[in-house]
N, CA, C and O atoms as CSV, one atom per row, in Angstrom:
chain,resi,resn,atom,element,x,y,z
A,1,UNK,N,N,63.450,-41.364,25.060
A,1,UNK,CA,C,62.274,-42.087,25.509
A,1,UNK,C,C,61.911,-41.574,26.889
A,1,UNK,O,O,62.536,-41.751,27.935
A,2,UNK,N,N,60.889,-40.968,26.715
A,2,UNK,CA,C,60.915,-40.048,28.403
A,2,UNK,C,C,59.843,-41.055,29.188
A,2,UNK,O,O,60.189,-41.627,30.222
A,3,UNK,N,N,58.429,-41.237,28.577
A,3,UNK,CA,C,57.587,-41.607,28.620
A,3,UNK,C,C,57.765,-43.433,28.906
A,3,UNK,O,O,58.497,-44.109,28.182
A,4,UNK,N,N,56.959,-44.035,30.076
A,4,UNK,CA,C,57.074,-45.821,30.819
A,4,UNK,C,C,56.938,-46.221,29.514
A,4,UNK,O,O,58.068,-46.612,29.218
A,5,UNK,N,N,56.311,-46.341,28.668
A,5,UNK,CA,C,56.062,-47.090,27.480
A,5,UNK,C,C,56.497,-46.684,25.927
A,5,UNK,O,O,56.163,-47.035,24.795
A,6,UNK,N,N,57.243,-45.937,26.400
A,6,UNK,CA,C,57.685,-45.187,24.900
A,6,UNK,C,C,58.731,-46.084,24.540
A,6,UNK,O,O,59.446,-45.734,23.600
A,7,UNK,N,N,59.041,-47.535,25.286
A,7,UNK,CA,C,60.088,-48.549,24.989
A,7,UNK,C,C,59.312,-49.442,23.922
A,7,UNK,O,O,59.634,-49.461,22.734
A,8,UNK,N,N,58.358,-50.111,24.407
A,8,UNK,CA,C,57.133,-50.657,23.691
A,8,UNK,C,C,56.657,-49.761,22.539
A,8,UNK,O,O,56.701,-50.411,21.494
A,9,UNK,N,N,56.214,-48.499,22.341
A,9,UNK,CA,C,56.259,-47.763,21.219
A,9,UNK,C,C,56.978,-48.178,20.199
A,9,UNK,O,O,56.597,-48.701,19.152
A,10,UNK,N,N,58.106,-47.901,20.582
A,10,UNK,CA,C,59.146,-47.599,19.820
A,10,UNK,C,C,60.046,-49.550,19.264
A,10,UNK,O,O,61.116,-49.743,18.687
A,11,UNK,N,N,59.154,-50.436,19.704
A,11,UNK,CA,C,59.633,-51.321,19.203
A,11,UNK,C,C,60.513,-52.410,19.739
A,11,UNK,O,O,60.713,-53.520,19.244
A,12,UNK,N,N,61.141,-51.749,21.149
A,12,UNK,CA,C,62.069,-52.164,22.110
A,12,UNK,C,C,60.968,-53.572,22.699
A,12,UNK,O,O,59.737,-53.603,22.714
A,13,UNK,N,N,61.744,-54.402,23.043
A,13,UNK,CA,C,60.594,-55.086,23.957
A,13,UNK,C,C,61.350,-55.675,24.809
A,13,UNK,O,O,61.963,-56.697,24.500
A,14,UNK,N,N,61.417,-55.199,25.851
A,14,UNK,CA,C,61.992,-55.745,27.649
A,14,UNK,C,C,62.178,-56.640,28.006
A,14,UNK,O,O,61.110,-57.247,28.084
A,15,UNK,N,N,63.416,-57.533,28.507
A,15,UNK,CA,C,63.465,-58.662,28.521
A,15,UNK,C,C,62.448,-59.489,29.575
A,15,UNK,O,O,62.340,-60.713,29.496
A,16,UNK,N,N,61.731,-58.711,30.550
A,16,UNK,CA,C,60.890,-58.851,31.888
A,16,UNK,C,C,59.659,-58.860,30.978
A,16,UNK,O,O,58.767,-59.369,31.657
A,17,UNK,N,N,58.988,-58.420,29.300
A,17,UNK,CA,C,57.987,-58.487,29.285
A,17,UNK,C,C,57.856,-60.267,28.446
A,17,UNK,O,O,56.799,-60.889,28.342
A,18,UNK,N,N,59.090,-60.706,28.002
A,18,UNK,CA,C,59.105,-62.146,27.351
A,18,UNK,C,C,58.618,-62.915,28.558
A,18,UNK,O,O,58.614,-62.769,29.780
A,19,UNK,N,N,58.096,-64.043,27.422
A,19,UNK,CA,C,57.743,-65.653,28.493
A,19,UNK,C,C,59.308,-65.970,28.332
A,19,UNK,O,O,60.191,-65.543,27.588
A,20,UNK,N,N,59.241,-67.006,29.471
A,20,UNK,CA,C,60.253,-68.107,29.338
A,20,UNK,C,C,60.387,-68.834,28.573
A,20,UNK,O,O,59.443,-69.608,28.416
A,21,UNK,N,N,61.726,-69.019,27.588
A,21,UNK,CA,C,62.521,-69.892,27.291
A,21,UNK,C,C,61.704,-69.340,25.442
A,21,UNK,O,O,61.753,-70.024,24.420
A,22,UNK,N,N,60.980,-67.811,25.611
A,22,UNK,CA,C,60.686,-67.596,24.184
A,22,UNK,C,C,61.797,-66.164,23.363
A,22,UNK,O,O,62.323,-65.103,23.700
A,23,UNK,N,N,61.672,-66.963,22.247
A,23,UNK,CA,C,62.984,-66.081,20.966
A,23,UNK,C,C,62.579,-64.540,21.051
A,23,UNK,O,O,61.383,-64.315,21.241
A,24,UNK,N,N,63.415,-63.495,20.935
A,24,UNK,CA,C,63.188,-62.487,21.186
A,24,UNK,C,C,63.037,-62.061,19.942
A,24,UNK,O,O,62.714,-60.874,19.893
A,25,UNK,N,N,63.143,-62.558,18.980
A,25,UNK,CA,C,63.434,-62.537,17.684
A,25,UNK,C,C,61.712,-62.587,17.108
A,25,UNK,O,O,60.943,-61.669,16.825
A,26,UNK,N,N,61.550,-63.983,17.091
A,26,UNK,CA,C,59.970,-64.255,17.389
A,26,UNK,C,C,58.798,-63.415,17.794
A,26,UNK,O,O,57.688,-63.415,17.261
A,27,UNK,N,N,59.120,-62.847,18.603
A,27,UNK,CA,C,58.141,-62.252,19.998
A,27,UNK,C,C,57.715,-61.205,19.338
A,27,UNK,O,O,58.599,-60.434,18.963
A,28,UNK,N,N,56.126,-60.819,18.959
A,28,UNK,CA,C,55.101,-59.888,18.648
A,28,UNK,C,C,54.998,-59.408,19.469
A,28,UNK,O,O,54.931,-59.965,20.565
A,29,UNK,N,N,54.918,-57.688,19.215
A,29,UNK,CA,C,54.379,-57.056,20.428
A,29,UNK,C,C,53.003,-55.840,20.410
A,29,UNK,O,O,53.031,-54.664,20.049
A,30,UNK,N,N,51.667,-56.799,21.034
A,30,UNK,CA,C,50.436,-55.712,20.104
A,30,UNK,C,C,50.198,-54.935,20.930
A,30,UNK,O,O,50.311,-55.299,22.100
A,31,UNK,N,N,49.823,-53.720,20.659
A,31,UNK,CA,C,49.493,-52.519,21.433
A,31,UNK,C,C,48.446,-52.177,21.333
A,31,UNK,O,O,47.625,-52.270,20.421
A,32,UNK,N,N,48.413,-51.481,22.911
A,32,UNK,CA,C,46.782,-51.466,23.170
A,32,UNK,C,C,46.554,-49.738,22.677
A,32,UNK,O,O,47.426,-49.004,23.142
A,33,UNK,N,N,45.548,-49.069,21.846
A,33,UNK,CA,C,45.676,-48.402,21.322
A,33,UNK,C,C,44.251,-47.917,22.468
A,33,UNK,O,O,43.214,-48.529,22.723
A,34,UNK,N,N,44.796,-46.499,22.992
A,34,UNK,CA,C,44.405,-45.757,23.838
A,34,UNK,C,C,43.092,-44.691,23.157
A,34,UNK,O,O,43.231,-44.116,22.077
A,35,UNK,N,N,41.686,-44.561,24.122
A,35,UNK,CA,C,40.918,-43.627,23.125
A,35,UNK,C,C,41.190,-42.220,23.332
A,35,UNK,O,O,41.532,-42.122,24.511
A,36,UNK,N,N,41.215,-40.841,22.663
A,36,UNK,CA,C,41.191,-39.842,23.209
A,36,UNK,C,C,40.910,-39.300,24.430
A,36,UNK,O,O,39.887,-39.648,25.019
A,37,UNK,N,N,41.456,-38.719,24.770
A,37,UNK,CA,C,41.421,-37.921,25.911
A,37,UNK,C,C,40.282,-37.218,26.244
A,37,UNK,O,O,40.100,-36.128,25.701
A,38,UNK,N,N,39.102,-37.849,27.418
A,38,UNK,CA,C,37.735,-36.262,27.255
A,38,UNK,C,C,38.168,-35.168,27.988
A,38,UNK,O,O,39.008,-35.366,28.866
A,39,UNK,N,N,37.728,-33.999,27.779
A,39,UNK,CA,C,38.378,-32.969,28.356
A,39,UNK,C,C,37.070,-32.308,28.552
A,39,UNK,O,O,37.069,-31.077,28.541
A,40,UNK,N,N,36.209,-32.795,28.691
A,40,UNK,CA,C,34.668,-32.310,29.989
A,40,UNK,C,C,34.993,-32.453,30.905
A,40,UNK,O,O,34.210,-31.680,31.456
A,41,UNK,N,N,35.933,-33.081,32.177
A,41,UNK,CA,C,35.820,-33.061,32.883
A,41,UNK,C,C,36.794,-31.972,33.602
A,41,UNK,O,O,36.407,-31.173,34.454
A,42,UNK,N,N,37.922,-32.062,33.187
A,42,UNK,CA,C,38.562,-30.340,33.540
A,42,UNK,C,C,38.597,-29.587,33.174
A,42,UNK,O,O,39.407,-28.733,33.535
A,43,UNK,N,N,37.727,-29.409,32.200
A,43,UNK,CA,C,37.676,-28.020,31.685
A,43,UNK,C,C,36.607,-27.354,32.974
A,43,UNK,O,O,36.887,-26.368,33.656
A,44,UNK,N,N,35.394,-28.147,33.078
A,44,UNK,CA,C,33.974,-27.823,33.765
A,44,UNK,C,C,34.755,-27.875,35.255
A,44,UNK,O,O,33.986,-27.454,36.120
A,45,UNK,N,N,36.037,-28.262,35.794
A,45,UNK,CA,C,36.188,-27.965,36.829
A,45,UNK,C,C,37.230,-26.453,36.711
A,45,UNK,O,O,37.159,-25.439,37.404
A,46,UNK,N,N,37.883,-26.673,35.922
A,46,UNK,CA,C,38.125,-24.997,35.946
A,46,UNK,C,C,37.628,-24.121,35.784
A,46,UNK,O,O,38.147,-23.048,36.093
A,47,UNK,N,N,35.976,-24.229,35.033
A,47,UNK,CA,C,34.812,-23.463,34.892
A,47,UNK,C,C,34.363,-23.184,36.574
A,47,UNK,O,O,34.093,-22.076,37.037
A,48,UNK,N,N,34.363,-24.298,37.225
A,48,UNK,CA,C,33.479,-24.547,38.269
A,48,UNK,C,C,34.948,-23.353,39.437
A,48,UNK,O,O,34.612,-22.396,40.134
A,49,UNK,N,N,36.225,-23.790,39.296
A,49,UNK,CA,C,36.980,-22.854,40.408
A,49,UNK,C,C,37.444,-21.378,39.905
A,49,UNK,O,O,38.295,-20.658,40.427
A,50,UNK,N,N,36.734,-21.146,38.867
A,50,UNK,CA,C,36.817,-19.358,38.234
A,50,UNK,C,C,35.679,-19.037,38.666
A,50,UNK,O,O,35.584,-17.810,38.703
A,51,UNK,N,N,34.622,-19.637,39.067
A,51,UNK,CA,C,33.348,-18.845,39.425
A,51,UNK,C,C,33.062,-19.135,40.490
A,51,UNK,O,O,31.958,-18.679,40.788
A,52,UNK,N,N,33.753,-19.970,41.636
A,52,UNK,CA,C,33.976,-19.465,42.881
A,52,UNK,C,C,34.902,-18.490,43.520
A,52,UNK,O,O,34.792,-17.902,44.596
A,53,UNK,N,N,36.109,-18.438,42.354
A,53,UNK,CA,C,36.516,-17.083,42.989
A,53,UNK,C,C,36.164,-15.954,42.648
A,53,UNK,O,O,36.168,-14.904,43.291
A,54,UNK,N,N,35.956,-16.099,41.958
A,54,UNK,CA,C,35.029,-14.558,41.637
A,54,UNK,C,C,33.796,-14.516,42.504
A,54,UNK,O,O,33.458,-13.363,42.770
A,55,UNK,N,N,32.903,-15.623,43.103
A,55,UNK,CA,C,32.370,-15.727,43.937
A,55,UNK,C,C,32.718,-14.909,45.672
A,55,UNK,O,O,32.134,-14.170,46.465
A,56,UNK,N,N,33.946,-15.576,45.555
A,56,UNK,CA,C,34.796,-15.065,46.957
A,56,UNK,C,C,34.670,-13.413,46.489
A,56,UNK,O,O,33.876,-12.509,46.747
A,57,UNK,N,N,35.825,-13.535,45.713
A,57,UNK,CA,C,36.298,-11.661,45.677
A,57,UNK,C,C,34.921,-11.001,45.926
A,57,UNK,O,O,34.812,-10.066,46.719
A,58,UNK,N,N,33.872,-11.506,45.235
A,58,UNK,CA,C,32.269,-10.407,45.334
A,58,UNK,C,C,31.994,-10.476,46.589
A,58,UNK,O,O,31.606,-9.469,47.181
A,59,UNK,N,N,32.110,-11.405,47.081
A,59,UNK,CA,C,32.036,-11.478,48.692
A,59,UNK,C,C,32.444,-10.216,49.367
A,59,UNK,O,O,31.757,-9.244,49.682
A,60,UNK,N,N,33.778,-10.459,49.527
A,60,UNK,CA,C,34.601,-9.961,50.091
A,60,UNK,C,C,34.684,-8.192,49.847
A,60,UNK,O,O,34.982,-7.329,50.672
A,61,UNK,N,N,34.248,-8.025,48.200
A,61,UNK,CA,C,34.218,-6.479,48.190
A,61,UNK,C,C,33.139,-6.206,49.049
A,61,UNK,O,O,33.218,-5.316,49.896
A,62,UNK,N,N,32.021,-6.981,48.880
A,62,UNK,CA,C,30.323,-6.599,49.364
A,62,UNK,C,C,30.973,-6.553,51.048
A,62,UNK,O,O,30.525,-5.610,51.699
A,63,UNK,N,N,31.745,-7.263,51.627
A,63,UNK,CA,C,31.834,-6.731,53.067
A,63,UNK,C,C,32.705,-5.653,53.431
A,63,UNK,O,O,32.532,-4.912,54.398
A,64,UNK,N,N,33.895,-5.589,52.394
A,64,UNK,CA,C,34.452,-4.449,52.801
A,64,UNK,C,C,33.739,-2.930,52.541
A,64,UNK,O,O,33.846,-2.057,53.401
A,65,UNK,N,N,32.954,-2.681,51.194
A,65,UNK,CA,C,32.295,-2.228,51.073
A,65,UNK,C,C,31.023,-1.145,51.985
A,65,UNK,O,O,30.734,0.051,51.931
A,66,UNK,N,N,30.425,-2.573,52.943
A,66,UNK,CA,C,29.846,-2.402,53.909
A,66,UNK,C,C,30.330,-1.962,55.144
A,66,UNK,O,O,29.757,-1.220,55.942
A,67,UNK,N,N,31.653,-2.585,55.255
A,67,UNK,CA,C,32.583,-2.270,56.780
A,67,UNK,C,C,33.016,-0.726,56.341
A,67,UNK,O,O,33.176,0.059,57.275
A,68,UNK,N,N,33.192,-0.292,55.156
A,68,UNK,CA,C,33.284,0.921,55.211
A,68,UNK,C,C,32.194,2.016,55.043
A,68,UNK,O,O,32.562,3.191,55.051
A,69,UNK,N,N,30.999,1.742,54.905
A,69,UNK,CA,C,29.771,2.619,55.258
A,69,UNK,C,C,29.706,3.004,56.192
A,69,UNK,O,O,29.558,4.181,56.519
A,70,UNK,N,N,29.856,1.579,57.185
A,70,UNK,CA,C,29.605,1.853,58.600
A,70,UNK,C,C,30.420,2.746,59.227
A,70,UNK,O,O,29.885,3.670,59.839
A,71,UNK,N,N,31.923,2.632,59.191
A,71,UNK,CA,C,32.618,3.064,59.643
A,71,UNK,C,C,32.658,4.434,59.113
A,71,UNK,O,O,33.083,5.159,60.013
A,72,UNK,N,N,32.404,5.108,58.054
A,72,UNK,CA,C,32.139,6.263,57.847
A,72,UNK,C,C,30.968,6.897,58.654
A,72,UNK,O,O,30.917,8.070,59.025
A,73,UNK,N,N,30.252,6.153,58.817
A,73,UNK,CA,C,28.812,6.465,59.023
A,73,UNK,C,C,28.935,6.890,60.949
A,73,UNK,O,O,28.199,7.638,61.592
A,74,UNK,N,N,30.108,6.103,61.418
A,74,UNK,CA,C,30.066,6.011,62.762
A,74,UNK,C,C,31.285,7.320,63.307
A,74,UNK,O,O,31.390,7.798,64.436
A,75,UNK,N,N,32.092,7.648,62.067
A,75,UNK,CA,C,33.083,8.046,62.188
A,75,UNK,C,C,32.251,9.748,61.729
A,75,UNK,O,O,32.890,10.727,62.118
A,76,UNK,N,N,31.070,10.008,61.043
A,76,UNK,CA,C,29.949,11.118,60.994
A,76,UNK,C,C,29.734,11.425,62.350
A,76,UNK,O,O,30.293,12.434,62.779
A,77,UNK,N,N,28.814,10.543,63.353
A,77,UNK,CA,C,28.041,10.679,64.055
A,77,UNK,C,C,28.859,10.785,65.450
A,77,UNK,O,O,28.256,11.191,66.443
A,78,UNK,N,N,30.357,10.388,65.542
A,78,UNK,CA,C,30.642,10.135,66.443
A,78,UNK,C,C,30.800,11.924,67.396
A,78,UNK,O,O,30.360,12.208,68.510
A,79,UNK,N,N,31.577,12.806,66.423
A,79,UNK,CA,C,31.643,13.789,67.637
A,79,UNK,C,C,30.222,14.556,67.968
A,79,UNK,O,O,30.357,15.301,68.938
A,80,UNK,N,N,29.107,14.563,67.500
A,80,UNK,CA,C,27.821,15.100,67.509
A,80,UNK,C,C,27.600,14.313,69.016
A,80,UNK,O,O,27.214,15.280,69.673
A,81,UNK,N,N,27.603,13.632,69.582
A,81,UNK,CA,C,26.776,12.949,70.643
A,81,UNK,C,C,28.177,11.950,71.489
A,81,UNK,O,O,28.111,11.817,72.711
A,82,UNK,N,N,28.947,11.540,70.981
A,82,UNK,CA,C,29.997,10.889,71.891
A,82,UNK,C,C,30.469,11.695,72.766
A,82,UNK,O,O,30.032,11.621,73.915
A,83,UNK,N,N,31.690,12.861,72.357
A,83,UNK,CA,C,32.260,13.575,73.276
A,83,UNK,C,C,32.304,13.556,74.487
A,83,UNK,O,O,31.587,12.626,74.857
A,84,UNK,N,N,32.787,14.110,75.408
A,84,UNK,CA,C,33.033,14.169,76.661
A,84,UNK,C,C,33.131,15.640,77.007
A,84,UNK,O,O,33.884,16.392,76.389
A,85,UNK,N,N,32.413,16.010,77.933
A,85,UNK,CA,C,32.257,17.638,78.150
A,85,UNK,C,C,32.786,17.587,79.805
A,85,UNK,O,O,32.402,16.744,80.616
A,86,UNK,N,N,33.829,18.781,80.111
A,86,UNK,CA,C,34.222,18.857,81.231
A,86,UNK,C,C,34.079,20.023,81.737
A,86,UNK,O,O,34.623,20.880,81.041
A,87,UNK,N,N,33.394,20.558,82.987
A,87,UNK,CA,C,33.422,21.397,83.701
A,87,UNK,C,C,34.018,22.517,84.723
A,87,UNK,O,O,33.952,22.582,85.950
A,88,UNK,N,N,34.455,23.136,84.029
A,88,UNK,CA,C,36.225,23.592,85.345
A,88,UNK,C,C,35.214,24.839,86.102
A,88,UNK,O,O,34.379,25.428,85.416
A,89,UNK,N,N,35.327,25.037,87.026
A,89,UNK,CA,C,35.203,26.376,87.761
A,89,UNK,C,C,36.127,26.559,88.653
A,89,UNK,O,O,36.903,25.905,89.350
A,90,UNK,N,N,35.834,27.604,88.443
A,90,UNK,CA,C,36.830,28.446,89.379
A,90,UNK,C,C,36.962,28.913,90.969
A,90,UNK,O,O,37.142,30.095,90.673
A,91,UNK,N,N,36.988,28.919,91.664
A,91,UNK,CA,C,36.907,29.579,93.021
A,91,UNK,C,C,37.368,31.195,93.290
A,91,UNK,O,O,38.470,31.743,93.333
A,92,UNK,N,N,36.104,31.637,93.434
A,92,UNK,CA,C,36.136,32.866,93.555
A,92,UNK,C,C,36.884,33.372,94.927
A,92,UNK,O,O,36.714,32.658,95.915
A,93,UNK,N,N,37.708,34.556,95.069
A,93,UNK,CA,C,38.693,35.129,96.531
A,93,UNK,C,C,37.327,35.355,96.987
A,93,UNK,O,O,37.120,35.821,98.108
C-alpha cells in the first residue's frame, strides 16, 4: 500500500476514520470516485517551455553569430589603418 488512501481502497478502514462507540464490523465505507486526470494543462506548459528554449538558443546563436562578424570584420581592418609606425634615424659622423 504505497499510496495515503490505498488503506480505504483496499477495504482497510482506520480506526481514527470510525465515530464513537460505532461496530467496525457495521461501518460502510463509500468512496469518492475521482474524475480523470486533464492533461491540457501540462502538456501546453511543456509546449510553452520547448519553445522558449529554443527561443533562447536562437537568441543566443543570432548574437554569437553577430559577435563573430564583427570581430572578423575588425580583426580584417585592423592592421590596414591601426598600426603604429616608428621612425629611427640615424646620426650621421
Amino acid at each position: 500500500m504505497r499510496t495515503p488512501d490505498a488503506q480505504l481502497r483496499a477495504g482497510h478502514v482506520p480506526a481514527a476514520y470510525l465515530p464513537d462507540g460505532a461496530d467496525p464490523r457495521t461501518v460502510v465505507v463509500v468512496h469518492h470516485q475521482e474524475h480523470d486526470r486533464d492533461w491540457t494543462g501540462p502538456i501546453v506548459l511543456v509546449l510553452v517551455a520547448a519553445a522558449g528554449s529554443v527561443g533562447v538558443v536562437m537568441t543566443l546563436c543570432l548574437l554569437l553569430q553577430v559577435a563573430a562578424t564583427t570581430a572578423t570584420t575588425l580583426a580584417a581592418a585592423a592592421p590596414a589603418g591601426v598600426g603604429l609606425s616608428i621612425a629611427v634615424r640615424r646620426k650621421g659622423k
